[in-house]
C-alpha positions in Angstrom: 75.0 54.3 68.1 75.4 53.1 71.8 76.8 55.4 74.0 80.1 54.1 75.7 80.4 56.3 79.0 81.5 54.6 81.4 81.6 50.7 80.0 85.1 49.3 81.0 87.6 48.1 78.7 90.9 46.2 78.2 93.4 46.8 75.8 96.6 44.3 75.2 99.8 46.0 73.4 98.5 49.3 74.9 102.1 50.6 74.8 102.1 51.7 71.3 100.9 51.9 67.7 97.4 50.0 67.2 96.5 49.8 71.2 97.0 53.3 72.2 95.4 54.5 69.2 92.6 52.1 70.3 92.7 52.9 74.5 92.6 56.6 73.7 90.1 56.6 71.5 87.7 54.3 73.5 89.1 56.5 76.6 87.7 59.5 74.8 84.6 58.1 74.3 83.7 57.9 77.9 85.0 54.6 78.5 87.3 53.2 81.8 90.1 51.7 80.3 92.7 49.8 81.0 96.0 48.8 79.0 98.5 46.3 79.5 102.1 45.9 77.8 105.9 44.1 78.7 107.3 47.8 79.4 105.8 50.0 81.7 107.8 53.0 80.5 105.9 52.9 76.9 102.4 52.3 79.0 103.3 55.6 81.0 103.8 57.2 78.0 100.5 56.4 76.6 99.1 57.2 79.9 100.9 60.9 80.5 100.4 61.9 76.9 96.3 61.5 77.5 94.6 64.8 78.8 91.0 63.1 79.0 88.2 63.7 82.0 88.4 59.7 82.0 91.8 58.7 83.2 93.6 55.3 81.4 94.9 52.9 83.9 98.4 50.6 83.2 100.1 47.8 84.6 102.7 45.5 83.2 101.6 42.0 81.8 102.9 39.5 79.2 99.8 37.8 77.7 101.4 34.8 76.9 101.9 33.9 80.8 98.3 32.7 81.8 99.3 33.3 84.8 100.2 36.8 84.7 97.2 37.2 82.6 95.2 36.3 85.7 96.8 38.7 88.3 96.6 41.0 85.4 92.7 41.1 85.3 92.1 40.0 88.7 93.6 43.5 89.0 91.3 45.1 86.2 88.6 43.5 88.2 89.3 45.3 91.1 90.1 49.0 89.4 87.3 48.4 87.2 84.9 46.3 88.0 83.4 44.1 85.3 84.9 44.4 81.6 83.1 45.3 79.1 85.0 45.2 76.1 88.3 43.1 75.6 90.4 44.9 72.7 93.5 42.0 72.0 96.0 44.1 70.2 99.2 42.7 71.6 101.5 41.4 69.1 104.9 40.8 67.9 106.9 39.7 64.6 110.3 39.0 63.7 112.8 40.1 61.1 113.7 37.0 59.6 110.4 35.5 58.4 110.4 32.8 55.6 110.0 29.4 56.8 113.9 28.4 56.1 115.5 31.2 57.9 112.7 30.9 61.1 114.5 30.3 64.3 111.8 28.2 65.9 112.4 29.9 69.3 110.3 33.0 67.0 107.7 30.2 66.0 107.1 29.5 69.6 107.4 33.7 71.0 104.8 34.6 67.7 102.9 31.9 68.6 102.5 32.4 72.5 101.7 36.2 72.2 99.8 36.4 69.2 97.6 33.6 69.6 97.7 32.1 72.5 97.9 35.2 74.1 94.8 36.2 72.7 93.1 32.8 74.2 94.4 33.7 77.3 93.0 36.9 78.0 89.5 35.8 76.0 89.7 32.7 78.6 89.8 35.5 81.8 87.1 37.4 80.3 84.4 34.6 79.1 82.8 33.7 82.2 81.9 37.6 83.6 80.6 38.1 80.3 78.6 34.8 80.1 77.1 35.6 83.5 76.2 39.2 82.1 74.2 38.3 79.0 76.7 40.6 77.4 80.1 41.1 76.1 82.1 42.7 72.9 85.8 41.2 72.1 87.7 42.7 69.3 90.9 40.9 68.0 93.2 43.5 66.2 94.0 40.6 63.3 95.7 41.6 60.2 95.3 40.7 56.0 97.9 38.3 56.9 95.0 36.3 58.9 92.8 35.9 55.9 95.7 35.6 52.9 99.3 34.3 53.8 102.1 35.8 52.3 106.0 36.6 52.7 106.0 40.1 54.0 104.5 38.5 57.1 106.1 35.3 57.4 105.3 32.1 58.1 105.0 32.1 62.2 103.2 35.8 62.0 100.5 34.4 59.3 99.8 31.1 61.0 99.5 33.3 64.8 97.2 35.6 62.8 94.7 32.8 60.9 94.9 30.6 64.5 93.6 34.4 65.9 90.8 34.2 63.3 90.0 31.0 63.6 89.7 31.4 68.1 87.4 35.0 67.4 84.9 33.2 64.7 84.8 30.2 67.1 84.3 32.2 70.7 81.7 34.0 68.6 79.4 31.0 67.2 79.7 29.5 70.3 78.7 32.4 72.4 76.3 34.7 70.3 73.2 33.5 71.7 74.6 34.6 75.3 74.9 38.6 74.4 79.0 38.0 73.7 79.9 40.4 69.8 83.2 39.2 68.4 85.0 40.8 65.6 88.0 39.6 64.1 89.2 43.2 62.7 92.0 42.7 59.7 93.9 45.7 58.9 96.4 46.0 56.2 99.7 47.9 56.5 99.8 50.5 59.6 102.3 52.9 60.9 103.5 50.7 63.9 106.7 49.6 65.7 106.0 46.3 64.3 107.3 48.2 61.0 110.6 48.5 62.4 111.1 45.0 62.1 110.5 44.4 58.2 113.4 42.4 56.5 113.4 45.3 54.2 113.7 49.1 55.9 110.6 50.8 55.3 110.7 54.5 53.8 109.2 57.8 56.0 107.5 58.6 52.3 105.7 54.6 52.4 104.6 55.1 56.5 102.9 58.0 55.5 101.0 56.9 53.0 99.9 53.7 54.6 97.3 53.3 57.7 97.7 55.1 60.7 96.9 53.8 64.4 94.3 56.0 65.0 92.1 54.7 61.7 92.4 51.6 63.0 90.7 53.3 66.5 88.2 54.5 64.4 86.7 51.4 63.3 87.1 49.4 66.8 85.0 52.4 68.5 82.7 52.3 65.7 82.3 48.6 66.4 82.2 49.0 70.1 79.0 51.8 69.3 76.9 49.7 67.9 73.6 48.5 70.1 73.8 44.9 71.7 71.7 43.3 68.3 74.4 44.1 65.6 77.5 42.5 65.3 80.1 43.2 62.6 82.1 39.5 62.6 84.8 40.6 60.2 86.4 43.9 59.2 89.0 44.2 56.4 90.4 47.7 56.7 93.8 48.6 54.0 95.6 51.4 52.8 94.0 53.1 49.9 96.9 52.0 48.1 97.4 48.9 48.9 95.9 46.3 46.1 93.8 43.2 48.4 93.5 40.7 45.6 
């Protein structure tokens, strides 16, 4: 396995669940990493609850404002240097899901920060990476990316196989220039994004379902892997939960 000290790293939706898991871990690993998030309460959180040697840097940014998304690394740029690794966890859902009850204000937020928020930051990273001869970008999908269904709904499934369809696609187009996509696709995970379920979810189902930091565990073991293996998909799921 490569060793990571040292290569620099963004995380989207580093606030909470999925991304903190992910910048702490990567943090932990040796990496310089930076997280990003609409609250900077919940990114100082993150940041003041990490005791590593390698400090995690944070700074506002919606993703899907391009043009925040370019101060945002224009900044990471200049804390970090080049990035290494782009981890694009940020993303949202709403309670009222099916396709009748849909506001289509929620088609258009799910929509802008799930998958064009994803372009976006992909889009401020592609060039350095290009120039490099090297790159890894890891999209934090979900099982609702590769098999809709209700429990996500119809906006959070079509973000989610539009974010599948943009990492395969960045990835065919760029392998022969040293650039590792995987499109990872967890199952159900103890998140925020829980609290927004139609249906309340029980303490007794969270803690049998995936935790954040499981989720970590793969992206770092992803991220460790020399520059001639590439994993393009990962299907990760509760031990419970059936995938057929």
């Amino acid at each position: 396995m490569s060793d990571l000290a040292g290569r620099t790293v963004v995380v989207t939706g580093g606030g909470s669940g999925i991304g903190a898991a992910i910048a702490v871990g990567l943090a932990g690993a040796g990496c310089r990493v930076a997280i990003n998030g609409r609250r900077q309460e919940r990114l100082d959180e993150v940041v003041g609850s990490y005791d590593g040697t390698v400090p995690i840097l944070a700074k506002t940014c919606d993703v899907a404002d391009r043009d925040a998304v370019a101060a945002y690394f224009e900044w990471a740029h200049g804390e970090l240097g080049q990035v290494d690794i782009l981890v694009n966890s940020a993303g949202i859902n709403t309670p009222r899901r099916a396709v009748a009850e849909l506001d289509p204000a929620d088609w258009d937020s799910l929509i802008a920060v799930n998958l064009t928020g994803a372009y976006n930051c992909i889009q401020a990273v592609l060039s350095g990476m290009r120039e490099r001869g090297d790159g890894v970008i890891v999209n934090i999908n979900s099982v609702a990316g590769k098999r809709a269904g209700p429990i996500g709904g119809v906006a959070y499934n079509a973000s989610k196989f539009g974010m599948a369809a943009l990492g395969t696609t960045v990835a065919e187009e760029h392998r022969d220039e040293g650039i590792r996509v995987t499109n990872i696709y967890p199952g159900e995970v103890e998140t925020p994004i829980l609290d927004n379920r139609p249906v309340p979810v029980s303490a007794e189902h969270r803690a049998r379902i995936l935790q954040p930091e499981d989720v970590a565990d793969a992206v770092l073991m992803v991220c460790q892997l020399p520059a001639r293996a590439n994993v393009p998909e990962l299907v990760i799921i509760p031990t419970t939960q059936s995938y057929r």
